[in-house]
VMD Tcl script that draws the C-alpha trace (Angstrom):
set ca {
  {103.62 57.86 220.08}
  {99.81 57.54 220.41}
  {97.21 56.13 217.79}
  {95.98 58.31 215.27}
  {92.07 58.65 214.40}
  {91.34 59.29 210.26}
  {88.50 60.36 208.66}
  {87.21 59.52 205.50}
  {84.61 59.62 203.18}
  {83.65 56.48 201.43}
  {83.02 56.51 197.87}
  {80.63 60.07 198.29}
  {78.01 58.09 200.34}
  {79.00 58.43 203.77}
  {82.01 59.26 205.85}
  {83.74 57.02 209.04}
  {87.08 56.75 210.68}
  {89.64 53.92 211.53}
  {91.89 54.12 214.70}
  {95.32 53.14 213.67}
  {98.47 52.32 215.96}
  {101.80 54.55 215.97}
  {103.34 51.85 214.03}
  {100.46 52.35 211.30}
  {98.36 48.76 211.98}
  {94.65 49.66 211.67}
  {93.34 48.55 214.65}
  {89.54 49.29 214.25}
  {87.24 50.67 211.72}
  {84.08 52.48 212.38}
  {80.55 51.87 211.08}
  {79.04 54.64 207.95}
  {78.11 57.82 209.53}
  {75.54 60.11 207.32}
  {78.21 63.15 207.79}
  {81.23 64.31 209.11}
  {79.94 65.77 212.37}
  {78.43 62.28 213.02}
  {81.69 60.93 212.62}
  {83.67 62.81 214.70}
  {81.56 62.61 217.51}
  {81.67 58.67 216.90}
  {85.38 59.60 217.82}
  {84.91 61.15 221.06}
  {82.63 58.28 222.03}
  {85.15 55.72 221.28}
  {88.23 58.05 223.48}
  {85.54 57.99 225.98}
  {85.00 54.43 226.48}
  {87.82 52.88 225.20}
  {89.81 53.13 228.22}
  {86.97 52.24 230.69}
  {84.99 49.65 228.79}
  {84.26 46.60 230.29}
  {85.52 43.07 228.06}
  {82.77 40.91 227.48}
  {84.52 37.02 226.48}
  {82.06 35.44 224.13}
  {84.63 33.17 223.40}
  {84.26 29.29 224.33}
  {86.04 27.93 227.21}
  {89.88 26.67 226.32}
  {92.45 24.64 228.35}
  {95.08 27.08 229.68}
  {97.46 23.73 229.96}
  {99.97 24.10 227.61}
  {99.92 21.13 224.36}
  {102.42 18.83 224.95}
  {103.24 16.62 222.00}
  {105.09 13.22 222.02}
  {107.79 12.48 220.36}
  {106.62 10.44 216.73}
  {107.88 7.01 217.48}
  {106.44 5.31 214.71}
  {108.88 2.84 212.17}
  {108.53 5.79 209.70}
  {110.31 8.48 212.00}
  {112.39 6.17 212.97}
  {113.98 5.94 209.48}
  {114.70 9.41 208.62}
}
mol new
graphics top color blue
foreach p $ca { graphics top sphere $p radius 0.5 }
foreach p [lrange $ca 0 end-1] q [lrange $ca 1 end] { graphics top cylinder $p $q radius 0.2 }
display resetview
């Protein structure tokens, strides 16, 4: 089963739409729209680029080498 788009309208002042997965997990939530029309064609955008769009990693740089921890050999561990 495929994602589900839902509109809403928040609180009477504008409306939006979250993308949520087949097993119900929102997975993204829009920005305010001033009406419905806006919104849904906020949702043909997204189905549009989601499956193209590029990944931009602003993320900063981490080892890939896996953490490998040492057994505790201190008097302390030693006793339990």
């Amino acid at each position: 089963m495929t994602g589900t788009f839902e509109l809403f309208h928040d609180e009477g002042i504008s409306f939006g739409f979250r993308l949520k997965a087949s097993n119900g997990t929102v997975v993204a939530v829009s920005g305010k729209f001033v009406d419905k029309a806006s919104a849904v064609e906020g949702i043909s955008v997204v189905r549009e680029c989601a499956g193209t769009g590029l990944i931009t990693d602003l993320c900063p740089p981490v080892s890939l080498d896996p953490i490998v921890k040492k057994p505790d050999s201190s008097p302390a561990a030693a006793a339990v």
